[in-house]
C-alpha positions in Angstrom: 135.5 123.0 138.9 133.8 121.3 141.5 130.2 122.3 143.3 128.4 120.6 145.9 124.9 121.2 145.5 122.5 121.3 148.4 119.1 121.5 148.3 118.2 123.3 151.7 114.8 124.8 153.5 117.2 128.0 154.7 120.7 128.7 155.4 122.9 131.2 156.4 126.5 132.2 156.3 128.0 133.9 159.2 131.1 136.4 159.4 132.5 137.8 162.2 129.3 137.3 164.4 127.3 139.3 161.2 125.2 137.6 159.2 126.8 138.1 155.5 123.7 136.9 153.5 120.7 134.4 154.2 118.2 132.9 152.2 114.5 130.4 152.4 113.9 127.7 150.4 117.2 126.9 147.8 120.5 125.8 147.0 123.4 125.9 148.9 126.3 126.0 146.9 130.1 124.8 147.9 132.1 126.2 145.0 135.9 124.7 144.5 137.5 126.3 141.5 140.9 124.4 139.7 143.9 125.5 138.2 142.7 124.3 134.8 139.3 125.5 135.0 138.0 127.8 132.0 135.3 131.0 131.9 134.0 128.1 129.8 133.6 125.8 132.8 132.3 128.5 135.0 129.6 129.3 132.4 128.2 125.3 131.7 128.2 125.0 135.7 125.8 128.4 136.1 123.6 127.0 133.1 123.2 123.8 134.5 122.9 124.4 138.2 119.6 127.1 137.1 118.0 124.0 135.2 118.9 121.2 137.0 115.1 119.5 138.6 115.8 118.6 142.2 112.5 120.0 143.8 109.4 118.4 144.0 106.3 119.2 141.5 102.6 119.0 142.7 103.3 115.1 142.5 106.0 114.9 145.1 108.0 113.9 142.3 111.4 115.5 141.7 111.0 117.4 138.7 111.0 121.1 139.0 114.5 123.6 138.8 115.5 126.2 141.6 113.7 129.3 138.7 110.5 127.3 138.3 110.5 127.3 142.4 111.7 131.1 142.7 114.4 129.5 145.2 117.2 131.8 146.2 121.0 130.4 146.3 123.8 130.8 148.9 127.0 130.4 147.1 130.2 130.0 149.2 134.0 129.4 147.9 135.2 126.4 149.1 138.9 126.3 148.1 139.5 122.8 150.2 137.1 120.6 147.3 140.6 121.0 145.5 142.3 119.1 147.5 144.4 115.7 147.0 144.7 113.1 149.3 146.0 110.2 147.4 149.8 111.2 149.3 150.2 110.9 153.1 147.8 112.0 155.5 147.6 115.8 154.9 145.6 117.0 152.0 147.3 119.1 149.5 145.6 121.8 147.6 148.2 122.6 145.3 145.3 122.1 142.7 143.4 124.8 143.5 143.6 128.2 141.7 145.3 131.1 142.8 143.8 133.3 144.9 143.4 136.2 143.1 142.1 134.7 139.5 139.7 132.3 141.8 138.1 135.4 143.6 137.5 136.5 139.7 136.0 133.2 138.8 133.7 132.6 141.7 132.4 136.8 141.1 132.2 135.6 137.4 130.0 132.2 138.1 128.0 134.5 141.1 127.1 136.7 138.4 126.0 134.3 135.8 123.5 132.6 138.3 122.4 136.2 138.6 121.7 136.5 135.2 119.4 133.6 135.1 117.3 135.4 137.3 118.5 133.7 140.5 118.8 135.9 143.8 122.3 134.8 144.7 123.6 135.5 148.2 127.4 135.0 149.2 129.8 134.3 152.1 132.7 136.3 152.3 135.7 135.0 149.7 138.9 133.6 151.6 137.4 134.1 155.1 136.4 131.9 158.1 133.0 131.0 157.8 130.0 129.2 159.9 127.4 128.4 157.4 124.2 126.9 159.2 121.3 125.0 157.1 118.5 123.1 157.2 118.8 120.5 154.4 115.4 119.6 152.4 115.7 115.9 151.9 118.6 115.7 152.2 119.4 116.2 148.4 123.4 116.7 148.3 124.6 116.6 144.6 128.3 116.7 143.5 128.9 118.2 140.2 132.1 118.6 138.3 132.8 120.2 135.1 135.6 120.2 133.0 137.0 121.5 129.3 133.1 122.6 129.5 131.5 119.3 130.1 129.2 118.0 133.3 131.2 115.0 134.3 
């Protein structure tokens, strides 16, 4: 499982002209789930995405998590952070999971964010997208988990 994790002032996600969820101060969140990745893996990304410290305390220094900030996240699938370009000029995304079980897996990482007590917004799963934010530093982490570990 790989996540890009941005640290933004707002964003939005936009469908069809309609605005399919917003939020202020936050994370957005670029979710690319594997063919090997586990509930396991889904549940260690939730847990550490609701602790990790990326926004600043009353110091300026980087040291307080997206609960202790009441930030909101925008979560959007993002099927193409699968993808292998080693081969040739055209990625391949042969490692990325089905359809189907990934729609599962992104609902089932959604809802564990949820149950940290983070208001989580979402695009629209296997749809064109615009997603428009306003980055807060930038801070742009990439995060990837696997057999349930934060590599």
């Amino acid at each position: 499982m790989k996540v890009v994790i941005q640290k933004v002032k707002e964003a939005k996600v936009v469908v069809e002209d309609k605005i399919a969820g917003s939020i202020d101060h936050g994370f957005v969140l670029l979710v690319g789930i594997e063919t090997t990745d586990t509930l396991q893996d889904i549940e260690k990304a939730a847990d550490k995405i609701s602790k990790i410290r990326l926004f600043d305390d009353e110091d300026g220094k980087i040291n307080l998590s997206i609960q202790d900030v009441k930030g909101s996240i925008l979560s959007i699938s993002q099927f193409t952070l699968a993808a292998d370009i080693r081969k040739g000029n055209r990625p391949s995304f042969i490692g990325a999971m089905a359809q189907d079980k990934a729609h599962e897996y992104y609902e089932l990482f959604n809802e564990a964010l949820r149950k940290e007590g983070i208001d989580v917004q979402t695009g629209v799963f296997q749809t064109q997208m615009n997603v428009i934010l306003d980055n807060d530093g930038p801070v742009s982490i990439v995060m990837e988990v696997k057999d349930g570990k934060v590599l």
